[in-house]
C-alpha positions in Angstrom: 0.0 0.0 0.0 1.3 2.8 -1.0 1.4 6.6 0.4 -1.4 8.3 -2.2 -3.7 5.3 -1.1 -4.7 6.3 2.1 -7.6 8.4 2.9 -6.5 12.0 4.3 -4.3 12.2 0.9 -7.4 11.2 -1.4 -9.4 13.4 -0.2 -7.7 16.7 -0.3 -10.6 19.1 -0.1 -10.7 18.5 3.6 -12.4 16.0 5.5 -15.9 14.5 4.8 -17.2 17.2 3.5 -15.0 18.9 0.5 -15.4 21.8 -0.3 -17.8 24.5 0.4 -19.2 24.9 -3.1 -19.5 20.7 -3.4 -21.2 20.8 0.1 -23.6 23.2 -1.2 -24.3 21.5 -4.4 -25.0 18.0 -2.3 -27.6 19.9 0.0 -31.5 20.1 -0.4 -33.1 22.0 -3.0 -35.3 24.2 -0.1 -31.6 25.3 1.7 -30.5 26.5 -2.0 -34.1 28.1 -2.0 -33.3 29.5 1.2 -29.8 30.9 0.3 -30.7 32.2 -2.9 -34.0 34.2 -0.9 -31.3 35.6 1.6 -28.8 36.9 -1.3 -31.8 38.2 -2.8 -32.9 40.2 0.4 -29.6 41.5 1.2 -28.9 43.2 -1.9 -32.6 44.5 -2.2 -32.2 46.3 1.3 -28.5 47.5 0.0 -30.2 49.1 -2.9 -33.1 50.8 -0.9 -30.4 51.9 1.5 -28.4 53.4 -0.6 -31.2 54.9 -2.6 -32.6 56.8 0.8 -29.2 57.4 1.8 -28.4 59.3 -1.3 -29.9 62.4 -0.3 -28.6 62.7 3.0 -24.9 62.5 1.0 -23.2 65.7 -0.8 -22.8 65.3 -4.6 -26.0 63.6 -5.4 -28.2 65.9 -7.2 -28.0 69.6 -7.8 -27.7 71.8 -4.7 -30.1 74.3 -3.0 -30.0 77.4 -5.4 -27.9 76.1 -8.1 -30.0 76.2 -10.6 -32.6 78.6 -12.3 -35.9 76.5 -12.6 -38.7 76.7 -15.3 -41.6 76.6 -13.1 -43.7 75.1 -16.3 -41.1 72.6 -17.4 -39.0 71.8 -13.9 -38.8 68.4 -12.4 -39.9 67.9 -8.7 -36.4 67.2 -7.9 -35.7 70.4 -9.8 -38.0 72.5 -8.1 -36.3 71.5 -4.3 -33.6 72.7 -5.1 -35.5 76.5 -5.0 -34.7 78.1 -1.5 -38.0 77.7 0.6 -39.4 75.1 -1.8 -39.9 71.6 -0.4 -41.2 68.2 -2.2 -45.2 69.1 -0.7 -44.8 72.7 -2.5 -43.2 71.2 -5.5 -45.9 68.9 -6.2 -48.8 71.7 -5.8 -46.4 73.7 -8.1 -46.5 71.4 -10.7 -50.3 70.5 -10.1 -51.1 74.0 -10.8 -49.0 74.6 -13.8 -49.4 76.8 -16.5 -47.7 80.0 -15.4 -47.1 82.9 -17.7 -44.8 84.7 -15.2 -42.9 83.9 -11.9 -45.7 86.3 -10.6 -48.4 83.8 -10.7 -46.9 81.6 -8.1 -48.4 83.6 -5.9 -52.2 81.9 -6.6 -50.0 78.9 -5.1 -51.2 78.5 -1.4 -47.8 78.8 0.9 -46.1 81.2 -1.6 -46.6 84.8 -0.6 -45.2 87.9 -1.8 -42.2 87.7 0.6 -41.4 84.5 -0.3 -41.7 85.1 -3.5 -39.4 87.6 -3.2 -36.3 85.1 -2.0 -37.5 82.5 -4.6 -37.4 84.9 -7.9 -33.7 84.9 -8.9 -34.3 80.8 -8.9 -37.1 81.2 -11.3 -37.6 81.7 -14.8 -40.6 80.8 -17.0 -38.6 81.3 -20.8 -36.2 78.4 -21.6 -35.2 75.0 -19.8 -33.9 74.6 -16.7 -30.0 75.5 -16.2 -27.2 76.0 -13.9 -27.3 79.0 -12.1 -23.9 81.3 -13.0 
């Protein structure tokens, strides 16, 4: 009998079992279910946290006042980025649009004069939405 025949140098892998990968191929179809179900919720909950997590981080999306919006074209996300204009006001801004001047926000109920005031340099209602210089 020579060296190579006895068991621990057959079977290199390691033991019984082999390998990890050849353990998992032997095993039941439900733990495979299983595993594959847990891969498949872990990277689901990385992509919603990273998704909500986004706008907490700098660099994603265009800052507060750096752009000059078209109130009748402008995105939501657009429109936020107005000083004094959150995603509540965005959405009755764009529910109510149609605006021949920057003036007419003012029909929009939490827009007043005053505010008005801060908002118009961000506002435009000729051309598309651009950086602000």
């Amino acid at each position: 009998m020579g060296i190579y025949d006895r068991d621990y140098m057959r079977n290199r892998g390691g033991g019984e079992g082999g390998s990890w990968l050849s353990r998992l191929c032997r095993t039941d179809w439900y733990h495979k279910l299983l595993l594959a179900s847990t891969a498949i919720a872990v990277l689901s909950a990385a992509v919603w946290l990273i998704r909500d997590l986004r706008g907490l981080m700098p660099g994603f999306g265009p800052a507060e006042g750096s752009l000059v919006v078209n109130i009748n074209s402008g995105t939501a996300e657009e429109l936020e980025t107005v000083p004094g204009v959150g995603p509540t006001l965005a959405q009755i801004i764009i529910a109510d649009r149609v605006y021949s001047s920057v003036d007419d926000l003012e029909r929009v109920p939490g827009i007043g004069p005053n505010n008005l005031k801060g908002m118009r340099s961000f506002l435009t209602v000729d051309g598309p939405t651009r950086r602000r210089q």
